[in-house]
ROTINU-206658 format. One record per atom (N, C-alpha, C): residue number from 1; atom name; x negated, y negated, z. Coordinates in steps of 0.1 Angstrom, whole numbers. Layout:
N
@resi = NUM, name = CA, c1 = X, c2 = Y, c3 = Z
...
END
This chain:
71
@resi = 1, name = N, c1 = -1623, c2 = -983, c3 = 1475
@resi = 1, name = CA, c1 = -1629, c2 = -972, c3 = 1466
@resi = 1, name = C, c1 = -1630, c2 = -977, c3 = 1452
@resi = 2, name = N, c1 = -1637, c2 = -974, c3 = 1444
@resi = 2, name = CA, c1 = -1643, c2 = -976, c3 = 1432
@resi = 2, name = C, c1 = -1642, c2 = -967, c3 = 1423
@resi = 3, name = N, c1 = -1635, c2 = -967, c3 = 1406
@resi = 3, name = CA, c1 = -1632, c2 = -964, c3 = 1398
@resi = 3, name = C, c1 = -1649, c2 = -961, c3 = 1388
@resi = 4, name = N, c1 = -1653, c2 = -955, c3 = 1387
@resi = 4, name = CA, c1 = -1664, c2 = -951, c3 = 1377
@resi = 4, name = C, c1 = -1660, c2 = -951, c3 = 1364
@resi = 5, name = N, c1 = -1668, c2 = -952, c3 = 1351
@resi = 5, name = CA, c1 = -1663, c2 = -951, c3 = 1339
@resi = 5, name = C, c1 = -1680, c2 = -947, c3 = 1331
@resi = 6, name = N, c1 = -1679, c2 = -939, c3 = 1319
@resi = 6, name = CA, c1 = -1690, c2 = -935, c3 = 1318
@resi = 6, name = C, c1 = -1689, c2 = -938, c3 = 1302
@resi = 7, name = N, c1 = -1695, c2 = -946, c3 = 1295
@resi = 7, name = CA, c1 = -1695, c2 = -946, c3 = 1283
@resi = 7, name = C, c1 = -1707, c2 = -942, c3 = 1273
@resi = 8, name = N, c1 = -1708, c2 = -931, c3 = 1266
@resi = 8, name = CA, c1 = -1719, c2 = -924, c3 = 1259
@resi = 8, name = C, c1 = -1717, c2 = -931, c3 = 1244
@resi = 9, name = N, c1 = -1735, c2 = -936, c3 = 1244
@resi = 9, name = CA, c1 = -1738, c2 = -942, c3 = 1233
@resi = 9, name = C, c1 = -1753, c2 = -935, c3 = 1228
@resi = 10, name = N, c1 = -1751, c2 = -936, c3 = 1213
@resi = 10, name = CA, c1 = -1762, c2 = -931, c3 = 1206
@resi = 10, name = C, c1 = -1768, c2 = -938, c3 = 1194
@resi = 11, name = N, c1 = -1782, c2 = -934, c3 = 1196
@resi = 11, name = CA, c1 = -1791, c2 = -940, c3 = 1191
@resi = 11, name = C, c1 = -1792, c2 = -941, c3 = 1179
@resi = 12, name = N, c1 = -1792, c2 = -948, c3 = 1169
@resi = 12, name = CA, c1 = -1794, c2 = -943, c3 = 1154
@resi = 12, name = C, c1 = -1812, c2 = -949, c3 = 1150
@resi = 13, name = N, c1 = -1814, c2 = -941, c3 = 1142
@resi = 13, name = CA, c1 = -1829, c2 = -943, c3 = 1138
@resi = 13, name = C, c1 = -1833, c2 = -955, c3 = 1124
@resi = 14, name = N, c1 = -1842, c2 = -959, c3 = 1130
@resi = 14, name = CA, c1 = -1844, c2 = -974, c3 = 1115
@resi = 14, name = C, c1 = -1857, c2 = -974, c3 = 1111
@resi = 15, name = N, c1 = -1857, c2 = -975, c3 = 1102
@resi = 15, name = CA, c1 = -1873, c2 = -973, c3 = 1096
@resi = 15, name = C, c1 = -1878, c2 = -962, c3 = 1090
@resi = 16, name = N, c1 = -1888, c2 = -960, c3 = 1080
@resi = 16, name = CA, c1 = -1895, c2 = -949, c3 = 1070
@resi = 16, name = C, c1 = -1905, c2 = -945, c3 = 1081
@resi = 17, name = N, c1 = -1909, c2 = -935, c3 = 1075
@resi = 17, name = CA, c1 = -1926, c2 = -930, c3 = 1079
@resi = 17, name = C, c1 = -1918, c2 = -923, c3 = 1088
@resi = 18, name = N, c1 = -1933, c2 = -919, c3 = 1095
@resi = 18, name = CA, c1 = -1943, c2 = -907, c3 = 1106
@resi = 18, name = C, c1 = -1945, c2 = -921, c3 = 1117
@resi = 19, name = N, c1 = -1935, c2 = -915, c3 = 1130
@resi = 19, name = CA, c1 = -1949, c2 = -930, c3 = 1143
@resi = 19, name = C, c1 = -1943, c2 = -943, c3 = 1142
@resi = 20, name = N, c1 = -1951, c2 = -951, c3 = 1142
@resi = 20, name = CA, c1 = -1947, c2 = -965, c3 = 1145
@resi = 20, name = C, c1 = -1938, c2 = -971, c3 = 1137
@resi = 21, name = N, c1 = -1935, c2 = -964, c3 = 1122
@resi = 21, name = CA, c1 = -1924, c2 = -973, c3 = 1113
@resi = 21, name = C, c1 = -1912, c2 = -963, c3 = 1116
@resi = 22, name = N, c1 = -1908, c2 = -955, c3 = 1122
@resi = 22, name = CA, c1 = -1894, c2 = -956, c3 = 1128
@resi = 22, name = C, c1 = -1891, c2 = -954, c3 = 1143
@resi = 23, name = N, c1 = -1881, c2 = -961, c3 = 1146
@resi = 23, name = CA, c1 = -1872, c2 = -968, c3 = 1159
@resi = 23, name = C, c1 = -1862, c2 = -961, c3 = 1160
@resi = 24, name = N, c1 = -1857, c2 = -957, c3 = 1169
@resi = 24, name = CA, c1 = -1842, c2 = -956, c3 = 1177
@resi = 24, name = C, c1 = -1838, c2 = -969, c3 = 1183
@resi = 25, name = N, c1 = -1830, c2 = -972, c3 = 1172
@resi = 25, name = CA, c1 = -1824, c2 = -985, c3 = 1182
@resi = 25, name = C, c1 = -1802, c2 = -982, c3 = 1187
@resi = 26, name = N, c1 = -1803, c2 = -987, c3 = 1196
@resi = 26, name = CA, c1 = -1789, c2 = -990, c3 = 1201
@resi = 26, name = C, c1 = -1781, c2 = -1000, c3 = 1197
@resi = 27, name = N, c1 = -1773, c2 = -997, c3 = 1184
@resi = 27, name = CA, c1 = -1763, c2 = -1008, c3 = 1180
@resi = 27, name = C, c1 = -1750, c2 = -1006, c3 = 1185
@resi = 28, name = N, c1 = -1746, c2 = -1023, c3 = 1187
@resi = 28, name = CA, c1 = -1736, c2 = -1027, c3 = 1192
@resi = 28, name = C, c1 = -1734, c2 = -1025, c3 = 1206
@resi = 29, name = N, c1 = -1745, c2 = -1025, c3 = 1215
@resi = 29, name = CA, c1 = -1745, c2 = -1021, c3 = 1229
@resi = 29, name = C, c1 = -1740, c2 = -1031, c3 = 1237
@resi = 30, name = N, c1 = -1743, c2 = -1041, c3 = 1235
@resi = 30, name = CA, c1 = -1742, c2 = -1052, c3 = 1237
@resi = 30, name = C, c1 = -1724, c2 = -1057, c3 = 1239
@resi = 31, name = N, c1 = -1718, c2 = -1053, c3 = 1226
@resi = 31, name = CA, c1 = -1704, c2 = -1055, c3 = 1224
@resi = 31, name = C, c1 = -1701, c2 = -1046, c3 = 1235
@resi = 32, name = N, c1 = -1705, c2 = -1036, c3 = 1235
@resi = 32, name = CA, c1 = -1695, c2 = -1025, c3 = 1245
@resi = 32, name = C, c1 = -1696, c2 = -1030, c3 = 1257
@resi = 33, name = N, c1 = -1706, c2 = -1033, c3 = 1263
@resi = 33, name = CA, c1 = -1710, c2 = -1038, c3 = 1278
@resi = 33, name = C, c1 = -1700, c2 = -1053, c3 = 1280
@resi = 34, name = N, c1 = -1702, c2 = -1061, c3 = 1269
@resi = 34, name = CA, c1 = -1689, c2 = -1074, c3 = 1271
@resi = 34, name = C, c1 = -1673, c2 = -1070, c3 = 1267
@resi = 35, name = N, c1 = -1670, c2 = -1059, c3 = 1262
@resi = 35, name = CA, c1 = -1655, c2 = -1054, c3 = 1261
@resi = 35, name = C, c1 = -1653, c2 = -1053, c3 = 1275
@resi = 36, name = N, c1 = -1664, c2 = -1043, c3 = 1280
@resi = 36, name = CA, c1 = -1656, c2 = -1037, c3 = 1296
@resi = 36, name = C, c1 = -1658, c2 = -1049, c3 = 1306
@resi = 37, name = N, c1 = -1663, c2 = -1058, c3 = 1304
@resi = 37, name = CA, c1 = -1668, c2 = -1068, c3 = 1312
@resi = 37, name = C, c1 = -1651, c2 = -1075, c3 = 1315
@resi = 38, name = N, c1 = -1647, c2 = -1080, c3 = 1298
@resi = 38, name = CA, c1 = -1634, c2 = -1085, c3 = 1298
@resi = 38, name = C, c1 = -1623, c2 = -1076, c3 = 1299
@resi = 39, name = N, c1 = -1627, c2 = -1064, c3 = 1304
@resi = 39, name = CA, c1 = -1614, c2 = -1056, c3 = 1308
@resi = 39, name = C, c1 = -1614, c2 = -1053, c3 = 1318
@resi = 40, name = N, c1 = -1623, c2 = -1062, c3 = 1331
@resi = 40, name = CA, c1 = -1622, c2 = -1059, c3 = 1346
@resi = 40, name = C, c1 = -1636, c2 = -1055, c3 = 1349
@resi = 41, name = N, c1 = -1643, c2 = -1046, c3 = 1339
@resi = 41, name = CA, c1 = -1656, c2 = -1037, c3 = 1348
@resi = 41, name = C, c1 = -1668, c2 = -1043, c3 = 1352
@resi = 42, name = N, c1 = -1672, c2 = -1037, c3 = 1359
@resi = 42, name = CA, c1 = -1691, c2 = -1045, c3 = 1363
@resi = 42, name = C, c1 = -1698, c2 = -1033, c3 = 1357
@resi = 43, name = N, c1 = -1708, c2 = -1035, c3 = 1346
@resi = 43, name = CA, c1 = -1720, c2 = -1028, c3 = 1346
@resi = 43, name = C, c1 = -1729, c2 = -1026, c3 = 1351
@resi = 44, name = N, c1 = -1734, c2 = -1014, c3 = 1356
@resi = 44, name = CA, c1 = -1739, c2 = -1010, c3 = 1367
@resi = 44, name = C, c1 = -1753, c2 = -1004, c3 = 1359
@resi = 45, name = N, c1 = -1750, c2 = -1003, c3 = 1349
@resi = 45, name = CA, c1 = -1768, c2 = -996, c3 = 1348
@resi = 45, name = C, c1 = -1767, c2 = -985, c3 = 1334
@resi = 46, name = N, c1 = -1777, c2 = -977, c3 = 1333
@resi = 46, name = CA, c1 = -1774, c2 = -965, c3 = 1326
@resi = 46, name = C, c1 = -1782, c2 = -952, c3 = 1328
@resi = 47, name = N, c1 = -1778, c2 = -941, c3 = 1321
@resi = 47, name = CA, c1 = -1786, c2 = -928, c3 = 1323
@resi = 47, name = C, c1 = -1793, c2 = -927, c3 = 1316
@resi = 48, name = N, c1 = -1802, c2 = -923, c3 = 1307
@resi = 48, name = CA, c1 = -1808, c2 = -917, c3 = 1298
@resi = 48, name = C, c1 = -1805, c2 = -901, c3 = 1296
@resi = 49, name = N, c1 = -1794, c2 = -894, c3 = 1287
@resi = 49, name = CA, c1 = -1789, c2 = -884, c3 = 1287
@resi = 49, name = C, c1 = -1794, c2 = -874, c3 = 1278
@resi = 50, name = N, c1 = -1804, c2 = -878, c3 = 1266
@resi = 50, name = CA, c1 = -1812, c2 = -871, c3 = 1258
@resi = 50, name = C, c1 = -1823, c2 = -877, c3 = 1252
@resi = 51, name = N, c1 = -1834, c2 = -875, c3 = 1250
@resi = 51, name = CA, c1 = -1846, c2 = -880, c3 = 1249
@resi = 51, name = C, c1 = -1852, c2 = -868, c3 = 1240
@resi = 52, name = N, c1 = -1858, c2 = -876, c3 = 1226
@resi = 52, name = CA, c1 = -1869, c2 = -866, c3 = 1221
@resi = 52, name = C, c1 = -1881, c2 = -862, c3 = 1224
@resi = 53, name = N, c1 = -1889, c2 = -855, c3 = 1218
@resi = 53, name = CA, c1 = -1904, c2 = -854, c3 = 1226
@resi = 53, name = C, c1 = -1912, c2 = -863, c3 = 1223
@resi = 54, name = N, c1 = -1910, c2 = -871, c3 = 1214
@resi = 54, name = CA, c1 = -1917, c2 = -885, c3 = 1210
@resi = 54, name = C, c1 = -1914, c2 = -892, c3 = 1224
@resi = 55, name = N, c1 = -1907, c2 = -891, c3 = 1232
@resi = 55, name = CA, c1 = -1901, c2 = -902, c3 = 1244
@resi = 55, name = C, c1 = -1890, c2 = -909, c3 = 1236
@resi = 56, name = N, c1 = -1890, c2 = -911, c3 = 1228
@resi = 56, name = CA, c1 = -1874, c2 = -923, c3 = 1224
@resi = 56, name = C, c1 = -1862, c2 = -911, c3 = 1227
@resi = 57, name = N, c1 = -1856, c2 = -924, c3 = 1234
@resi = 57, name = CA, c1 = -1844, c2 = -919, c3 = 1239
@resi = 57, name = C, c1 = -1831, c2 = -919, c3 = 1227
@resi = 58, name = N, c1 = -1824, c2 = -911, c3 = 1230
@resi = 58, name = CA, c1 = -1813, c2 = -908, c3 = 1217
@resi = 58, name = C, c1 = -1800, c2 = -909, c3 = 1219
@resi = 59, name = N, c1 = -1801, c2 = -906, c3 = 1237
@resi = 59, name = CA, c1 = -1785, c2 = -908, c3 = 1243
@resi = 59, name = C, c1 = -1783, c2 = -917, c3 = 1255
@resi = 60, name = N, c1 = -1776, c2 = -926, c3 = 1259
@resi = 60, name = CA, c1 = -1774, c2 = -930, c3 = 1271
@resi = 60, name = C, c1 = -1760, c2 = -929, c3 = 1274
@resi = 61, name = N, c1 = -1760, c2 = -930, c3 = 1290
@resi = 61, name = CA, c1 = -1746, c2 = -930, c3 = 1290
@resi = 61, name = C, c1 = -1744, c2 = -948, c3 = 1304
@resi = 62, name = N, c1 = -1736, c2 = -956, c3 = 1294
@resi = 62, name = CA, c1 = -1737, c2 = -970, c3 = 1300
@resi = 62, name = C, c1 = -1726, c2 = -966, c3 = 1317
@resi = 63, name = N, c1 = -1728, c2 = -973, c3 = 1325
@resi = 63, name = CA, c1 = -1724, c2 = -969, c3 = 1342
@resi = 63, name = C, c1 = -1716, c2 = -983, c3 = 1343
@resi = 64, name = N, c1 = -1703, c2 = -982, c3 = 1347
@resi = 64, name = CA, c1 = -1691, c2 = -992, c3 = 1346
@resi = 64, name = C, c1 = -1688, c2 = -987, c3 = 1356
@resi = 65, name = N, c1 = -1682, c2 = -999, c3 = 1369
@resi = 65, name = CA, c1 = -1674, c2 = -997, c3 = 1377
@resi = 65, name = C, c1 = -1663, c2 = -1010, c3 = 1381
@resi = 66, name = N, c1 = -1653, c2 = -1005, c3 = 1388
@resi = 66, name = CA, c1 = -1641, c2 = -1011, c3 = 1391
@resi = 66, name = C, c1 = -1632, c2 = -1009, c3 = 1402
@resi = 67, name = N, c1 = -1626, c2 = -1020, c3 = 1408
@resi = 67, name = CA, c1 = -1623, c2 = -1015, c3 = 1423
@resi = 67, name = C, c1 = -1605, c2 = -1008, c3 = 1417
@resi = 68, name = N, c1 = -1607, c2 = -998, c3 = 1427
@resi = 68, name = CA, c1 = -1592, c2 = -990, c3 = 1424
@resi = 68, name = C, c1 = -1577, c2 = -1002, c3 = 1427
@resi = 69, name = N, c1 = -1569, c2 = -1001, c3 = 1422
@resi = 69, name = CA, c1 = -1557, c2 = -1008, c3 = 1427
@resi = 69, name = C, c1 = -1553, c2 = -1004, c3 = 1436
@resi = 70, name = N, c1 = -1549, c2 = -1010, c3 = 1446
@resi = 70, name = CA, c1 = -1543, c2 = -1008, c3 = 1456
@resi = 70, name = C, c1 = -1529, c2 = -1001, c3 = 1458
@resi = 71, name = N, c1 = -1520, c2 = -1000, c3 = 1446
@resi = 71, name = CA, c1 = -1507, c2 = -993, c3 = 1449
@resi = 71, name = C, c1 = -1506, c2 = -981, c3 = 1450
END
């Protein structure tokens, strides 16, 4: 059996203007996915948990799993 772990990350916005000059980007996602890596977990994927009407997404939640201990 397998241990789940759900980590919710959010998007912060970069850039001026209306449209193409601003971004939702995901900082430090990267770090989080290699923390849990070196604490046992396998990343498994993610959700998309909020999304504007533009389409850019604002929330995800990163999908970690790990096998239960046996004791």
């Amino acid at each position: 059996m397998k241990k789940v772990e759900f980590i919710r990350i959010e998007s912060k916005m970069s850039g001026f203007g209306i449209g193409k000059g601003v971004k939702y980007i995901f900082e430090d996602i990267r770090n989080v996915i290699k923390d849990m890596i070196e604490k046992g977990w396998s990343y498994d994927g993610y959700i998309p948990v909020m999304q504007r009407g533009t389409g850019d997404v604002e929330q995800i939640d990163l999908i970690f799993t790990k096998e239960k201990d046996s004791k």
